[in-house]
ZAMARGU-4260 file (C-alpha; in steps of 0.2 Angstrom, whole numbers, plus 5000, padded with zeros to 4 digits):
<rodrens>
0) 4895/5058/5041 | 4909/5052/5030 | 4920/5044/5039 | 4938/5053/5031 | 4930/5069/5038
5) 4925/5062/5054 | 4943/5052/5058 | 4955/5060/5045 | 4959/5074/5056 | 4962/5064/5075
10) 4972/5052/5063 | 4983/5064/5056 | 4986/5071/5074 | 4991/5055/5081 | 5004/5052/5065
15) 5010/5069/5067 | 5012/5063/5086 | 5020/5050/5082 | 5033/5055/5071 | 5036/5071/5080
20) 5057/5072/5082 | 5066/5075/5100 | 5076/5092/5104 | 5093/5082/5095 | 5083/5071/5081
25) 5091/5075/5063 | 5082/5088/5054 | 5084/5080/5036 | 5074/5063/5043 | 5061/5069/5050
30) 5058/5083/5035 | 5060/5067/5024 | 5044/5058/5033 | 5034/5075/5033 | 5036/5076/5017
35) 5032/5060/5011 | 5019/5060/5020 | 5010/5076/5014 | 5014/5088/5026 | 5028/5100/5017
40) 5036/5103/5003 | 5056/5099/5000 | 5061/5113/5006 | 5052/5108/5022 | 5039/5123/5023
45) 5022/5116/5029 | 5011/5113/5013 | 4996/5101/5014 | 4993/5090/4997 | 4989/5075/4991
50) 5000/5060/5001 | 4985/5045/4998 | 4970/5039/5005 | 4973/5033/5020 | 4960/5019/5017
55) 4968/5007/5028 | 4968/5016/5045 | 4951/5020/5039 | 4944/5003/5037 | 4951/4999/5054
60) 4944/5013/5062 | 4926/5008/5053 | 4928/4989/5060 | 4931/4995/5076 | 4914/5005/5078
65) 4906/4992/5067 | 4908/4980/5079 | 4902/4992/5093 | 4919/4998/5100 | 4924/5016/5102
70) 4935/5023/5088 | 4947/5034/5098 | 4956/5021/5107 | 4961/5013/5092 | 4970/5027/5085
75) 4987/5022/5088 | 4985/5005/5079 | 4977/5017/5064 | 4993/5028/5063 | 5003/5015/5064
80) 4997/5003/5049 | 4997/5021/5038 | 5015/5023/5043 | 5020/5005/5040 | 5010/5007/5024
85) 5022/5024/5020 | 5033/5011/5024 | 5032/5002/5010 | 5030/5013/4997 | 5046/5024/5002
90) 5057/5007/4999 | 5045/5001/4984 | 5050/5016/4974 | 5067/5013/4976 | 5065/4996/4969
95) 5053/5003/4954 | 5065/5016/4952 | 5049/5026/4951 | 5053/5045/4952 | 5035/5050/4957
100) 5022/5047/4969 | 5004/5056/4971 | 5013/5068/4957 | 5026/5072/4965 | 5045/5069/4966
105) 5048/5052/4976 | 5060/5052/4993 | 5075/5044/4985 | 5073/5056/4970 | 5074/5071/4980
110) 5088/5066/4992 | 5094/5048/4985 | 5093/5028/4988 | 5103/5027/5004 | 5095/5043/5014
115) 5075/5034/5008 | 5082/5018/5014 | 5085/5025/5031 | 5071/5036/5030 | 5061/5021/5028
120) 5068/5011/5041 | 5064/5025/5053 | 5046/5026/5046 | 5045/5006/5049 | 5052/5006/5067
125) 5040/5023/5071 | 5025/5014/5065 | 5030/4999/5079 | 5033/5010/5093 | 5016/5017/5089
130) 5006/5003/5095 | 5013/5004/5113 | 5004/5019/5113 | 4988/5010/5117 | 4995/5008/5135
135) 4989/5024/5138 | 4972/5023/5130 | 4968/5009/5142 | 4971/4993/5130 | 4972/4977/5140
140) 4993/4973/5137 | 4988/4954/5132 | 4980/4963/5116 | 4992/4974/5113 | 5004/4958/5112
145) 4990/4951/5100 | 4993/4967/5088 | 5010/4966/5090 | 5011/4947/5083 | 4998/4952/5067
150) 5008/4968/5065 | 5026/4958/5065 | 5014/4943/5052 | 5008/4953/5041 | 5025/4963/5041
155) 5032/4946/5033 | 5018/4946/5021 | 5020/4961/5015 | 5039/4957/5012 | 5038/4938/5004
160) 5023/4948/4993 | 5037/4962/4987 | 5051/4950/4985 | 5041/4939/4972 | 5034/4954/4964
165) 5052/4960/4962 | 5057/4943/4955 | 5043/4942/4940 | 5050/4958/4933 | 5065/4945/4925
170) 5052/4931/4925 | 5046/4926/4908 | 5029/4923/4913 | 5021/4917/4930 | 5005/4907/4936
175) 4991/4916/4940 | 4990/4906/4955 | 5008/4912/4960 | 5003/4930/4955 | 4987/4927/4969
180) 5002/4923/4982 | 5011/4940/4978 | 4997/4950/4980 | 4990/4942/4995 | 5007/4945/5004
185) 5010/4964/4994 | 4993/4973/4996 | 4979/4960/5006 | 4987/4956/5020 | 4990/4974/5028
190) 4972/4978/5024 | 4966/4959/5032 | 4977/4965/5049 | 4966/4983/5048 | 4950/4974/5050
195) 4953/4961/5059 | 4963/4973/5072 | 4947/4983/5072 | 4936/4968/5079 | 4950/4964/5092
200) 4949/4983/5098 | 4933/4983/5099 | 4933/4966/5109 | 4924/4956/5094 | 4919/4938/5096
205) 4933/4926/5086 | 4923/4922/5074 | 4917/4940/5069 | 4937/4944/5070 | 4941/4930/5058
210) 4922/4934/5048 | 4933/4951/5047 | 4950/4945/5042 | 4945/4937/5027 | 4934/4951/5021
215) 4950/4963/5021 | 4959/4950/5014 | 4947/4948/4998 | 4947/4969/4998 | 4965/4970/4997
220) 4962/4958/4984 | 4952/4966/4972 | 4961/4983/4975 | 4978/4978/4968 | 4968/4971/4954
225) 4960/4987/4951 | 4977/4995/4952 | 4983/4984/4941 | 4972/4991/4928 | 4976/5010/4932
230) 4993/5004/4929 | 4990/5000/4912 | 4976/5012/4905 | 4973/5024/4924 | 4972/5045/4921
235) 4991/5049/4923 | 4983/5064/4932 | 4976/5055/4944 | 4988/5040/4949 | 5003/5051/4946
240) 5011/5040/4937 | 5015/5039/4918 | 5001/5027/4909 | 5006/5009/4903 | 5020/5012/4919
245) 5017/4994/4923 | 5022/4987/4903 | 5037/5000/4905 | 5044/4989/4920 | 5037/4974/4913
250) 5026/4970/4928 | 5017/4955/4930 | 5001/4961/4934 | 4985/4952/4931 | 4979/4959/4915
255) 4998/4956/4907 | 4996/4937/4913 | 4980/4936/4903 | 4985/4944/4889 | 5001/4934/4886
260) 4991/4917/4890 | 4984/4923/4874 | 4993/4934/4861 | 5010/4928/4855 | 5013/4946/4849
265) 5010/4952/4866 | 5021/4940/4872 | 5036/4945/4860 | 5032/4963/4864 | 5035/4960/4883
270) 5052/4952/4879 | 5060/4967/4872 | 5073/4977/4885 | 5063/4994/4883 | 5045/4998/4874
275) 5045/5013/4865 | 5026/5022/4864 | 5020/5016/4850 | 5024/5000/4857 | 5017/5003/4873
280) 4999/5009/4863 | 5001/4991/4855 | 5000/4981/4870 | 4986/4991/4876 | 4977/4988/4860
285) 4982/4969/4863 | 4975/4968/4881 | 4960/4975/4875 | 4958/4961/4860 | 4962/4949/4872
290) 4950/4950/4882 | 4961/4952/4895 | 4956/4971/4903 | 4937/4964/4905 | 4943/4946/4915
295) 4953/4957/4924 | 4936/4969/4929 | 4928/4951/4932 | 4939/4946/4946 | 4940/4963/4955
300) 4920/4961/4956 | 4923/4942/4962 | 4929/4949/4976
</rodrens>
């Protein structure tokens, strides 16, 4: 059976568990987190659309039953990564300044900057509390302590990886090696915690743990490469967000760091304030001529 049929509904009832509000909880917050996460509209009436693909809880759920251990148990340490996940993107489209996400309007679009910083901040401290609920599916409390220090790890990652992908926005051009450091703090290292949790829940030897932490880590990888070329040339459609979105914010994402390595139009392009359509149609162009949207295919299959 597909696995998002089989653990997509127990997952969304943990996470709905989980960020249920107490008799005196603000309304507004918790509406905020239900509707970033897909479950009503902004008016708050219960809809259910499109809010991702929770591929992270569902990598550690498959890693978990791979390596022989039951998936139910593990549900907590599911939700909780798909929340810290959420997270992320509340905040990261505040600092994109992105007014969409999945299509639709983004939380700090709906209700502004300071109520999605706080909304976010809840969402982050609900995902933490989320893993003490493995008390009560029997975890041992020395691995629960073991999640907790990969969930606090990775949670520093995830940051350094934002903060350096926030400062090549200003940057003229970066290394690709630096660019490799952004991304395994930004995207790799949340997914490399989902498998290897999943071997630790399923009481996996240390090697197959490890064996499992390096091959989220090269997953995560070749995703944000692969989202790096829906940024540029993905269905608008589809990713919800406008096409060539990444040159509009003057990202450095793989594909850019080829293509300026090798076009000195492109480069000059990039250095403009603001790129008007026409513009933006002549980067893509570039990139292609370059050579820079197949290396970029190269490395996601590398991985």
């Amino acid at each position: 059976m597909d696995p998002f049929t089989r653990y997509l509904p127990a997952l969304e009832r943990e996470m709905r568990a989980i960020t249920t509000p107490q008799a005196d909880s603000p309304a507004l917050l918790y509406g905020m987190l239900h509707y970033h996460l897909g479950w009503v509209d902004r008016d708050f009436q219960p809809v259910q659309r499109n809010a991702g693909k929770r591929l992270r809880p569902v990598f550690l759920l498959l890693a978990t039953e791979a390596q022989g251990g039951p998936w139910q148990p593990a549900l907590p340490v599911a939700a909780a990564v798909e929340l810290l996940h959420n997270f992320s993107l509340i905040h990261d489209d505040i600092e994109d300044q992105d007014h969409l996400r999945h299509g639709y309007p983004t939380l700090w679009d709906l209700w502004g900057e300071a109520q999605a910083i706080n909304a976010g901040d809840a969402l982050f401290n609900l995902a933490y509390q989320a893993l003490l609920r493995l008390r009560a599916r029997g975890v041992a409390p020395e691995r629960i302590l073991e999640l907790q220090e990969g969930y606090l790890d990775t949670v520093t990652q995830l940051t350094e990886g934002q903060c350096r992908d926030i400062g090549f926005e200003s940057a003229a051009t970066i290394a690709e090696e630096t660019y490799l450091q952004m991304v395994g703090g930004k995207t790799a290292a949340l997914l490399s915690l989902c498998c290897a949790a999943g071997g630790l829940l399923a009481e996996a030897p240390s090697a197959q743990v490890t064996a499992l932490r390096e091959f989220g880590y090269n997953l995560g990888m070749s995703f944000q490469m692969q989202d790096d070329l829906l940024g540029l040339w993905g269905d608008s459609a589809r990713t919800g967000k406008p096409v060539g979105s990444d040159l509009r914010q003057h990202k450095k994402t793989l594909p850019l760091l080829h293509g300026m390595a090798e076009s000195v139009e492109l480069r000059a392009l990039l250095t403009l304030p603001a790129l008007t359509e026409a513009e933006i149609t002549r980067a893509q162009q570039l990139l292609e001529t370059t050579g820079s949207r197949a290396y970029t295919q190269a490395r996601v299959r590398n991985y």
